[in-house]
N, C-alpha and C positions, 0 to 999 in steps of 0.2 A: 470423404469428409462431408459431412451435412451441418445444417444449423437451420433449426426451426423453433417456432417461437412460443411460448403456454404463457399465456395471464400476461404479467409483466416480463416473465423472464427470458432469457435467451439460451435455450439450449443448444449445447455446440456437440455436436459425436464426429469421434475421430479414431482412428487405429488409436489402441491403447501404448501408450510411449511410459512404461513405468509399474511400478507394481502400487495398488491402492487398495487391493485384497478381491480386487475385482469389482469396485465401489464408484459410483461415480463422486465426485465433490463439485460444492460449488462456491463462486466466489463473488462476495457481494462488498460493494462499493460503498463504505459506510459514508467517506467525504473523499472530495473530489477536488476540493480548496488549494490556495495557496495560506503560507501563512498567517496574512489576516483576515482569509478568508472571504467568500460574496456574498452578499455585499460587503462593500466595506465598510467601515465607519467613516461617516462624513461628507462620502463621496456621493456626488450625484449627477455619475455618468449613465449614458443607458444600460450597461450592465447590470449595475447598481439596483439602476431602479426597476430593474425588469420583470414583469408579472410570471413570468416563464419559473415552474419551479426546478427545470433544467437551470437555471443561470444562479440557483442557491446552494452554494457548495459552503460545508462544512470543510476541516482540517481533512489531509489525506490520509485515509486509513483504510485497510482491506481486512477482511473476514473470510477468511477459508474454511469450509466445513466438510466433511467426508458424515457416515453414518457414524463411526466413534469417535470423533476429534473436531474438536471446534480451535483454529488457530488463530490471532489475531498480529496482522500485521504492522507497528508502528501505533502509537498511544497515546494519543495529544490533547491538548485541553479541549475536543468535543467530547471526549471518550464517554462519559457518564449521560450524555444526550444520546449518543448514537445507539451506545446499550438499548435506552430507555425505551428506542423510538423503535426499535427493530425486533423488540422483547428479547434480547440475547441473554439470559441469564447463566453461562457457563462456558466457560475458557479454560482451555486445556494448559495452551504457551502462547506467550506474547515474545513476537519476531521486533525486534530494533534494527532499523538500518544506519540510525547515528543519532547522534546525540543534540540534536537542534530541540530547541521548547518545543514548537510545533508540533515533534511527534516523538516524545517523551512526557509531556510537563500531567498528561490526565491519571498518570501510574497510582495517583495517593487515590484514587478513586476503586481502584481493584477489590480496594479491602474488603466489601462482603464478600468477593465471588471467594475467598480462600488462598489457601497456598499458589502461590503462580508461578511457573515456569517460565526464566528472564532469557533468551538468547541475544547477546550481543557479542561484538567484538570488546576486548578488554578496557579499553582507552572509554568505552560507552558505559560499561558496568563505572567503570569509577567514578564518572559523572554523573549517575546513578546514587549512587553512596555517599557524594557528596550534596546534593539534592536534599535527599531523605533521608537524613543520616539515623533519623528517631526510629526509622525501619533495621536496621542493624547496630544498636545496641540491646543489650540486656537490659532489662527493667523489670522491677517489682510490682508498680506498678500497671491498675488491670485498662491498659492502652490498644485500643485497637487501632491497629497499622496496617499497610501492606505486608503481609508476608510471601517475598519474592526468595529464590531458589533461582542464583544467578551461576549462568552457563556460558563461560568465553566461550565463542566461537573465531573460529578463520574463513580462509581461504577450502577448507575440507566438507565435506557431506556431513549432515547429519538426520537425525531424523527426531521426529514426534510424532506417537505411536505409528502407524502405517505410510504417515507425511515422509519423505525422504527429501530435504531440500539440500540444493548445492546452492551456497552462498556466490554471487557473482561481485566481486571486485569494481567499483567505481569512483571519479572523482568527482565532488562537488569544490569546482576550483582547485583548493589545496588540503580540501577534508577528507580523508578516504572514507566512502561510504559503501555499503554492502547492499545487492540488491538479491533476492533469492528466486529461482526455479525450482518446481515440483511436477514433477511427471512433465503434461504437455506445456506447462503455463510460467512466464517469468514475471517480475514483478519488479522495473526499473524505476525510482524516482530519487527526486532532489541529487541531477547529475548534470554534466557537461561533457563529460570523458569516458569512454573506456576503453580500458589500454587493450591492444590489440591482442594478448592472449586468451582475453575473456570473451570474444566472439567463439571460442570454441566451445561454450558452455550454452549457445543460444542454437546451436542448429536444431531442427526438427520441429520448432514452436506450432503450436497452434493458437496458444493466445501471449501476445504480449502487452503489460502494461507499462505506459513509460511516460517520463516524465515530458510538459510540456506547456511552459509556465504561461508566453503571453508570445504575441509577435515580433515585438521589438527586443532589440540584444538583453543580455544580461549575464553577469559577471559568471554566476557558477549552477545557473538554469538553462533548458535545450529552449531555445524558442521552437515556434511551430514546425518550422526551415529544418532547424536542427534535429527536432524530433523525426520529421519527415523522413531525411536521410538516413537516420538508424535503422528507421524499421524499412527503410527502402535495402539498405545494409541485409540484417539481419532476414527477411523474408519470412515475417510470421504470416501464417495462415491470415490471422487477424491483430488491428492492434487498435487501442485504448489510450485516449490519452490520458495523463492525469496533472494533476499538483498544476490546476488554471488558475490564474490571477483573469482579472476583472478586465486586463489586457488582450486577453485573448477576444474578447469580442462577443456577439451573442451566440449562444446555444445554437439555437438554427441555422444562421446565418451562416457561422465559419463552418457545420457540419454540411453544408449543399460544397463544398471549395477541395473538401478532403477525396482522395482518393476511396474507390469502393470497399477497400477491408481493410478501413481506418474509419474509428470514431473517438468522438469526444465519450468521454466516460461523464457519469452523471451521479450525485449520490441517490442511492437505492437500487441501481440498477444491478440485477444478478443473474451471472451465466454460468452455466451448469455446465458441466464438462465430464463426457461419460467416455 
């Protein structure tokens, strides 16, 4: 395993764990945020007010891209910024891992990119429906909406086009929330729990992202502590924090405290994974 570094980004090469058509993909960090996001409104703690553009996190959301598939994980009211800011102009499926505003509420924004492939669990599609309802009915009138093509998913594999993700089981307190793996990479946030048969969906990682809201407790987020233990648990090559509140502290600061293959995630940062 190696990881060396081009421009801004970080490329990771590891024995290949998957099939991707022989392709590498890469995964970029569109926000890093907690729900209201950093800053926040109002506040003027040093987080807040920090010149660092490390300590400016957008909603959390991830973009996976291989040579023919652009995936986007989680779809929250940055959505139509993060696009804007990164020139994404094309999305294959957008992954849900539950149904919170945060990373739902940007969906009515899809609508130029086209038809959109919805993978959720079913309890998320109906909240979904219930949302947008003007997006599933019929109408005469000439209305542009999202037009979503929603997909229950479980506990089972599935794939988008050469993507093959296995959905991982998690709790947010008392919400079941899905987290997904693809090839060498997981993608854990907005959790507290996970129940013990789902570490067997985590061996062999090389990058894991996970959830890692602030220092101090919280009801159905891992603090740093919490975080720490997981990925001390699971033994990814590398891990990423994500979904920071303004709690966690500064950018550089809590990054000197962390173990050596543990980082803060950042929005824009992107790691290629060959």
């Amino acid at each position: 395993m190696k990881n060396t570094k081009q421009n801004n980004d970080i490329v990771f090469q590891s024995p290949p764990l998957g099939d991707l058509g022989g392709l590498e993909f890469s995964i970029l960090f569109l926000g890093t945020g907690t729900s209201t996001g950093v800053p926040e409104i109002g506040c003027s703690c040093a987080v807040c007010q920090s010149a660092d553009i490390k300590d400016k996190r957008l909603r959390t959301s991830v973009l996976l891209r291989s040579k023919n598939e652009t995936v986007l994980i989680d779809c929250g009211p940055d959505f139509r910024q993060q696009m804007l800011t990164h020139h994404i102009n094309q999305l294959d499926a957008i992954l849900l891992t539950h149904e919170h505003y945060d990373h739902i509420s940007g969906l009515d924004d899809v609508r130029p990119l086209g038809s959109m492939k919805l993978y959720a669990q079913e309890s998320v599609l109906q909240v979904i429906k219930n949302n947008i309802p003007y997006s599933f009915r019929q109408s005469d009138l000439p209305l542009k909406v999202p037009k979503l093509a929603l997909h229950a998913i479980n506990n089972e594999p599935f794939s988008v086009g050469n993507f093959i993700f296995q959905p991982i089981q998690l709790m947010h307190l008392k919400l079941p929330v899905l987290g997904f793996r693809t090839r060498n990479v997981a993608y854990l946030t907005d959790f507290n729990e996970i129940p013990e048969q789902e570490f067997e969906k985590l061996h062999n990682l090389d990058i894991l992202v996970i959830d890692a809201l602030r220092i101090k407790p919280h009801p159905s987020h891992n603090t740093l502590e919490q975080a720490l233990n997981f990925i001390q648990k699971i033994n990814p090559r590398r891990a990423y924090l994500t979904h920071i509140s303004h709690g966690m502290g500064l950018h550089e600061e809590v990054q000197q405290t962390l173990p050596e293959n543990v980082f803060l995630a950042y929005d824009g940062l992107k790691i290629i994974s060959q």
